[in-house]
Every structure is written in structure tokens, then in C-alpha cells.
C-alpha distance (Angstrom), angle and dihedral (degrees) to the residues before:
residue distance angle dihedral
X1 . . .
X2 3.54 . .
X3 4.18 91.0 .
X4 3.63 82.9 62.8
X5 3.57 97.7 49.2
X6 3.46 89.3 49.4
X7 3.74 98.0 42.7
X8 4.16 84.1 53.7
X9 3.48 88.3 48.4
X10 3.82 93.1 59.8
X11 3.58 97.5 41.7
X12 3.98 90.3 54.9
X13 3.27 87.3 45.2
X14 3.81 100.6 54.6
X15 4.39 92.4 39.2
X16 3.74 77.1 57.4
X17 3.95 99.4 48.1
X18 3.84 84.7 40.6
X19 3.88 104.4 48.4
X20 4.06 88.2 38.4
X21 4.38 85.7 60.8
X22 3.59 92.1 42.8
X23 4.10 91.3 50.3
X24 3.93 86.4 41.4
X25 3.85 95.0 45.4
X26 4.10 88.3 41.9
X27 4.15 100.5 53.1
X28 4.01 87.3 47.9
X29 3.93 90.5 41.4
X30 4.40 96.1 49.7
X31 3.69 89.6 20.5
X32 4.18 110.1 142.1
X33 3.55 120.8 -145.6
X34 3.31 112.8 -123.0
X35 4.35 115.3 -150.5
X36 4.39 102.7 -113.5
X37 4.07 73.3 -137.9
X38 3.95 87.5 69.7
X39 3.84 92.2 52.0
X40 3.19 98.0 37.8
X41 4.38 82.9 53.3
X42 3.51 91.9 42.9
X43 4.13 93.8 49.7
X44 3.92 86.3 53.1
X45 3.67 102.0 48.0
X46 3.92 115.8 82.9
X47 4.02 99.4 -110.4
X48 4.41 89.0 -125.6
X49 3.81 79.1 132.6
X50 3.82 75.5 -156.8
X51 4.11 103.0 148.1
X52 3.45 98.8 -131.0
X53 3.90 92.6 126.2
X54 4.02 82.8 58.5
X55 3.73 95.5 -106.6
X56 3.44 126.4 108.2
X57 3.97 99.1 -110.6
X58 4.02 135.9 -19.0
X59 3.85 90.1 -83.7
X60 4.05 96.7 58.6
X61 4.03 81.2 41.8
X62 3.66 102.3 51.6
X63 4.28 87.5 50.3
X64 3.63 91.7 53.1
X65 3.72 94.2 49.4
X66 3.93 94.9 46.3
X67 4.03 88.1 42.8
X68 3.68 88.8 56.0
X69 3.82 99.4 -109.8
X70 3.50 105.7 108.4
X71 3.65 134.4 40.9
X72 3.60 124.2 -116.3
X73 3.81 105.1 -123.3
X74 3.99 90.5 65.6
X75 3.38 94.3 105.7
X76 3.74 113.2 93.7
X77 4.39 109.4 177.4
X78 3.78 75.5 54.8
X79 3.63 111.5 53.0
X80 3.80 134.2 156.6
X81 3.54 89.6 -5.1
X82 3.74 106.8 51.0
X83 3.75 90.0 30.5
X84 4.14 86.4 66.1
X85 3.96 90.9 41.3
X86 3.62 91.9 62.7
X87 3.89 92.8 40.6
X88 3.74 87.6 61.9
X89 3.77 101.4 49.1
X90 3.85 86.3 49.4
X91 4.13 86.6 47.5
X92 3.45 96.5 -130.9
X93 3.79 136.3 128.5
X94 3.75 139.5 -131.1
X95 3.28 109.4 22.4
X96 3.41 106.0 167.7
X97 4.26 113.5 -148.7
X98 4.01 116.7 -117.2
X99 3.89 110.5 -116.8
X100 3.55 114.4 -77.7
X101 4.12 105.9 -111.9
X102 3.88 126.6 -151.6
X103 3.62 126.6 -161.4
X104 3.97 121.5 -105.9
X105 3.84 126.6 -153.1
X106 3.69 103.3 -136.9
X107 3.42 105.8 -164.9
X108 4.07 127.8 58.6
X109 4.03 96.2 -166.9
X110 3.44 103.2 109.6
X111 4.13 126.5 153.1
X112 3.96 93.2 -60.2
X113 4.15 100.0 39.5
X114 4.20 95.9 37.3
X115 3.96 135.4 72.4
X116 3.62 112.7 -141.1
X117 3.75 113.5 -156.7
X118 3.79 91.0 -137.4
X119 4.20 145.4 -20.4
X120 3.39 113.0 -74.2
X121 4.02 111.2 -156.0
X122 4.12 97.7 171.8
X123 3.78 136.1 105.2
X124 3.33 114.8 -33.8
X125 3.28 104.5 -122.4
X126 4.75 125.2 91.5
X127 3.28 101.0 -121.0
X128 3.79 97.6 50.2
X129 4.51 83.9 53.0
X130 3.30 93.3 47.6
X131 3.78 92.0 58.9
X132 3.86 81.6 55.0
X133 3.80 103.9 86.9
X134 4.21 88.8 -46.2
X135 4.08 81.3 -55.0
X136 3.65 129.9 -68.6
X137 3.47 96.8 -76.6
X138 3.84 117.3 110.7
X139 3.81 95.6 -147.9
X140 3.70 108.3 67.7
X141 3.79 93.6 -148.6
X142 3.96 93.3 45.7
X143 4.15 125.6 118.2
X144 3.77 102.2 -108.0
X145 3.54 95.1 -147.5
X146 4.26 107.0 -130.6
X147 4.00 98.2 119.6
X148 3.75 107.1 -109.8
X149 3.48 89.9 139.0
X150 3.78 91.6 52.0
X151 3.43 97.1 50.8
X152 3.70 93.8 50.9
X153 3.27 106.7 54.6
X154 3.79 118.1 100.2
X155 3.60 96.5 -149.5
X156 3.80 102.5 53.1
X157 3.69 77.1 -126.0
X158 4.35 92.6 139.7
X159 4.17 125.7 53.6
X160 3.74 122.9 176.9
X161 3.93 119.0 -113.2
X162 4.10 125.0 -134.8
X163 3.76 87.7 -105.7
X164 4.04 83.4 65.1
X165 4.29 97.9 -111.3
X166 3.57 131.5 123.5
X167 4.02 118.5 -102.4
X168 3.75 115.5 -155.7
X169 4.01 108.1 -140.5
X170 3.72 92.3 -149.8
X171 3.65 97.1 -167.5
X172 3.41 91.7 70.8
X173 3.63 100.8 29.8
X174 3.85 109.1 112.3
X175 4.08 94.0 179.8
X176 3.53 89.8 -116.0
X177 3.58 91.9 157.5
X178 3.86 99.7 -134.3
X179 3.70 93.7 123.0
X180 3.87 95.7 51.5
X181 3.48 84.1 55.0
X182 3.78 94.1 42.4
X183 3.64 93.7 55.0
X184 4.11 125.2 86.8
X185 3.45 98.4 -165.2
X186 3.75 97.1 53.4
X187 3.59 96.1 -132.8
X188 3.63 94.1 139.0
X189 3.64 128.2 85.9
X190 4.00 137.9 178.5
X191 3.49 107.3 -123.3
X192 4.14 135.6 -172.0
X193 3.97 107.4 -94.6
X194 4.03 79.2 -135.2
X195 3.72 89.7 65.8
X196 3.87 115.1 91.4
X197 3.89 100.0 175.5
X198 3.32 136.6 40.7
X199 3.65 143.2 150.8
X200 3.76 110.9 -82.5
X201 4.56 92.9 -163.7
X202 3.22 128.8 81.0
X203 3.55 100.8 -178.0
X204 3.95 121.1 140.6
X205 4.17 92.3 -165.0
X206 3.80 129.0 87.7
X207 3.45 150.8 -129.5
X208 4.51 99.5 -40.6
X209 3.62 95.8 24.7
X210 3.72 93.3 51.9
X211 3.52 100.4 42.5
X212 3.41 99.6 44.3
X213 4.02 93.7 64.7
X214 3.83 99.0 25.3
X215 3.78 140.3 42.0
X216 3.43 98.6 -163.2
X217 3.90 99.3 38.6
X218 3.99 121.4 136.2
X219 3.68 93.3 -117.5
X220 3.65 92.0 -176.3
X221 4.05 100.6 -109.5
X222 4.41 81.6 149.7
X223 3.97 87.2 -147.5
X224 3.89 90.3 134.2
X225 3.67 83.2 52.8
X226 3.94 86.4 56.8
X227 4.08 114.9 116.3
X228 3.88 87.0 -123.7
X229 3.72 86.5 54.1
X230 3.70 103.8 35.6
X231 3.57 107.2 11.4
X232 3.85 90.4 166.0
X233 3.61 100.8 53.9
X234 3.45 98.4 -112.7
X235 3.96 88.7 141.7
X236 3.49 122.2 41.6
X237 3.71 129.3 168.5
X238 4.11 119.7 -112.1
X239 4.04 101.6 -178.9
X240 3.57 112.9 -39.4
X241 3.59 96.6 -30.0
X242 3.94 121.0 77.1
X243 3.50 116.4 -135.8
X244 3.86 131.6 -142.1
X245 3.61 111.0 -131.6
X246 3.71 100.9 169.2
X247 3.87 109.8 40.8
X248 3.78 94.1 175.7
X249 3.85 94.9 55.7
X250 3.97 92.0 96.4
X251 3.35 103.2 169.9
X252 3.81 95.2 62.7
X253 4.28 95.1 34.0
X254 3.86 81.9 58.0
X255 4.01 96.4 40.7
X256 4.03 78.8 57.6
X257 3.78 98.1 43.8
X258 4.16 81.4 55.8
X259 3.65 95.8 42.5
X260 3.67 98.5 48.9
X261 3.88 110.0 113.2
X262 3.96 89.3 -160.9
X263 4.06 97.7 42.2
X264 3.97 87.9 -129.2
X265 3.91 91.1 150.7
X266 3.46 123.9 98.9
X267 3.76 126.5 -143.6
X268 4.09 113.5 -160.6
X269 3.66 103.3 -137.6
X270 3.80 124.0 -40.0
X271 3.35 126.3 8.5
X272 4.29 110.5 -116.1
X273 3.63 107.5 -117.5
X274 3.86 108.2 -113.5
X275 3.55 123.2 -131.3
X276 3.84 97.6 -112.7
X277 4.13 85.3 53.8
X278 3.44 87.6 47.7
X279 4.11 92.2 50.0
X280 3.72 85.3 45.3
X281 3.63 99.1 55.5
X282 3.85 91.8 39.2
X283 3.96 93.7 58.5
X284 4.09 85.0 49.8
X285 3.76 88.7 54.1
């Protein structure tokens, strides 16, 4: 008995010895060099493994940059900062950052503003809803509310409100992208961090349909499209949905966010104080 346990002993013990040099012998035999550039990449990016550089992590990123296929100012969490990093283990010189993006909730019909065609009680979760029916929401465009979005994002940069919407956190909103990918209705967008209004609808209906699920639909009336509105063309319509095409003309994006008889624009954060307000309020001083 015990020459047999012994015996097994030293057979295990030599497979192991034996397989442990092959392995050993194999991983220096197929190893692949990898480029102390792509490390170095890699150790600078922020990990999110997010895809907003358009590769599928930092890894796949960092070889395309040091293989020449890919600039370095794709990466968005990282911004200025990372953007320069990777300039200087490549050795080159300006390298000028990408515009820092922010994500936009576009749509406004939350609990209090929508219809919903029925109670949805299921998973919590917007793309098991919409399999319910298209989802409980009456508009067929609308945010239906269950988080997704939230949950996805890496940054913990979205919460949901009362009223049942999303609510970007824009401090710690990188523009990553993983909630406009998250999202099945497509009511998220990536916007310019320059760009204080925007549309928050995404309906393609008019005028009835619109109204008759949502109070703060676009229902495509096209008066911020109006020459007394926008006399520069910095909104035009493209289907039922008007378009901004200039987000830095302010003065007109605001004159529309006024104008608007169903308060579907957006401002991001406070409003600038005009300079008529700010004549106003001097003469009262």
C-alpha cells in the first residue's frame, strides 16, 4: 500500500515538474513583445474601459496609438491631461485635446408631463419594458424612466429624479458615452461642454400625436426656426425635429428657449445674465 502511494506520489510529482517546463519553455518560446510605449499608454489612461476612443478598451487603444493608427487625444474621461501624457511618451508636440463632451437628457416627459399607456411592474431595467408592448410609455420616442442609464455608467455620473428622468451629474461626467449606448430609446446625446442649450425631445410626431402623450413635446410648430427668431439660421428644421446648427450663437438658442410654446429647450445650468437684464437691474440699483 504505501509503495503505491509513494509510486503515485512520484508520478504526480514528475507530470507536474514536466508540464510546469513545458508551460515555462512555451510563454518564453510564443512570447509577444509588447512596445514599453503601450504600457507606459496603458498606465496613463484611466482604466473606464469605456470605448469612447472607438476601441474596445484602453489596451486595444494604447496599441493603435503607439502603431500609428489612432490619434492621441481620443480619449475623453481623460482629457487635457492624459491627452499630453501620451503626447510625451510618443515625443511629439502640439497635440491639441478634443473638446470635452457632456451628456444631455433629451427628453423632458417625465412622470408628471408623459402618458404611459399602462403600469409596468417588471424588471427594472429599459430594455426588458420596452419588450413589454414597446414599454409603457405613450410616446414612442419618450425616456421610460427604469435607470439603465444610471446603472451603466462608470462614473456614477447620472441619478434618476422623483419625476422618473435621468439627471446628468456633470461634474463627474467624462462623456464616455456608455449611457448613449446604454439607452434604447436614444434619448441621450454627447454634447460640446461649450453648448448651453439644446433641445431636450426627440420626438419625430407632430402637433396631436405629440401633445396628446407629452406636455413638453417638440410638436414641430418651427417658430424657433422663424427669421424673427433665428434670423441667422442657426436652427433649421430636418423632419419634425429642428435642428441646432450653430450652438454658440446664444443670443438666438436663448430667443428660442423663450419662444418655445412647449418649453422643449434645455438650458445647462444657469441662465447668463443678458445685457438688457443687466441694464435693468443696474438702473434699479
Amino acid at each position: 500500500m504505501d509503495l503505491i502511494f509513494y509510486a503515485s506520489l512520484i508520478t504526480l510529482g514528475g507530470l507536474g515538474l514536466l508540464f510546469g517546463a513545458g508551460l515555462a519553455f512555451a510563454s518564453k518560446k510564443f512570447a509577444v513583445d509588447i512596445d514599453p510605449k503601450v504600457e507606459q499608454i496603458i498606465e496613463t489612461l484611466p482604466g473606464a474601459n469605456c470605448g469612447a476612443c472607438g476601441y474596445p478598451g484602453c489596451s486595444a487603444y494604447a496599441e493603435a496609438v503607439v502603431a500609428g493608427n489612432a490619434p492621441p487625444n481620443k480619449c475623453i474621461p481623460g482629457g487635457e491631461d492624459v491627452t499630453q501624457n501620451i503626447a510625451s511618451i510618443l515625443g511629439i508636440t502640439g497635440v491639441e485635446s478634443a473638446e470635452a463632451k457632456v451628456a444631455a437628457i433629451r427628453c423632458q416627459g417625465g412622470k408628471e408631463e408623459a402618458v404611459e399607456k399602462f403600469i409596468y411592474s417588471g424588471i427594472e431595467d429599459c430594455h426588458a419594458a420596452l419588450l413589454i408592448n414597446g414599454g409603457h410609455k405613450a410616446c414612442r420616442y419618450g425616456c421610460l424612466g427604469l435607470g439603465s442609464c444610471a446603472k451603466a455608467c462608470p462614473f456614477d455620473a447620472i441619478e434618476m429624479n422623483k419625476n422618473g428622468l435621468p439627471v446628468v451629474i456633470e461634474d463627474k461626467c467624462t462623456g464616455c458615452g456608455v449611457c448613449v449606448q446604454t439607452c434604447p430609446r436614444n434619448i441621450i446625446e454627447l454634447i460640446p461642454i461649450s453648448q448651453n442649450v439644446y433641445l431636450g425631445c426627440v420626438s419625430k410626431d407632430r402637433t396631436k400625436a405629440v401633445k396628446s402623450v407629452c406636455k413638453v413635446g417638440c410638436f414641430a410648430c418651427q417658430l424657433c426656426t422663424k427669421p424673427k427668431v433665428a434670423p441667422s439660421g442657426s436652427i433649421e428644421m430636418e423632419g419634425n425635429l429642428p435642428v441646432i446648427r450653430d450652438i454658440h450663437n446664444e443670443e438666438e438658442l436663448f430667443a428660442a428657449y423663450d419662444k418655445c410654446p412647449a418649453h422643449s429647450y434645455v438650458i445647462r445650468g444657469e441662465r447668463p445674465v443678458q445685457k438688457e437684464e443687466q441694464k435693468v437691474e443696474t438702473e434699479k440699483q
